[in-house]
C-alpha positions in Angstrom: 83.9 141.0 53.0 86.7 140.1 55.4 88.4 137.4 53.6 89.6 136.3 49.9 86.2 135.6 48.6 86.4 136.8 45.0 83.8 134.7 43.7 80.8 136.8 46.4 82.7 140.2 45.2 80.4 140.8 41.9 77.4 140.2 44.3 78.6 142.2 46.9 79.6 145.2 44.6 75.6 144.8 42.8 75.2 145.5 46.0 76.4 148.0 47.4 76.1 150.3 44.2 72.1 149.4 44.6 72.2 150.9 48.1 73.3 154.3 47.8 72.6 154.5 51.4 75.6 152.3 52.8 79.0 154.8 51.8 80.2 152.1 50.0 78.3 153.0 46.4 80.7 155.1 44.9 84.0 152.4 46.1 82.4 149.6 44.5 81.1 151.5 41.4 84.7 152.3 41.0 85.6 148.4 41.2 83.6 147.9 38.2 86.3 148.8 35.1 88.7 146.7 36.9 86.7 144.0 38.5 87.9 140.7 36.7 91.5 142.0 37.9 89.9 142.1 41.5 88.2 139.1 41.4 91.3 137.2 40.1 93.4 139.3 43.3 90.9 138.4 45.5 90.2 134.5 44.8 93.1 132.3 46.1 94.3 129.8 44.1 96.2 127.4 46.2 97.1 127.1 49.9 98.5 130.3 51.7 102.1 131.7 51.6 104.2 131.0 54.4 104.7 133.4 57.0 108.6 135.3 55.7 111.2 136.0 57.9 111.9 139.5 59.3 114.2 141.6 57.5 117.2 142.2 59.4 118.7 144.8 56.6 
């Protein structure tokens, strides 16, 4: 998952806690108690921010 795909994360994280081969079990098994909050962080819900400015401070 390289970009904001929320909606493929409760696949991906089935997943990856299947296949305790990959690393990644025990990181997405830890997604679970929070995973609507991830989801929701992860789905974009309108067109992307605009680049800011540099500080100058």
């Amino acid at each position: 998952m390289t970009s904001r795909e929320g909606d493929r994360l409760r696949h991906w994280v089935a997943d990856a806690c299947a296949d305790e081969q990959c690393g990644l079990a025990g990181f997405a098994a830890g997604l679970i108690p929070d995973l609507d909050a991830v989801v929701y962080g992860m789905t974009p819900t309108g067109p992307p921010d605009p680049p800011r400015a540099a500080s100058t401070t």
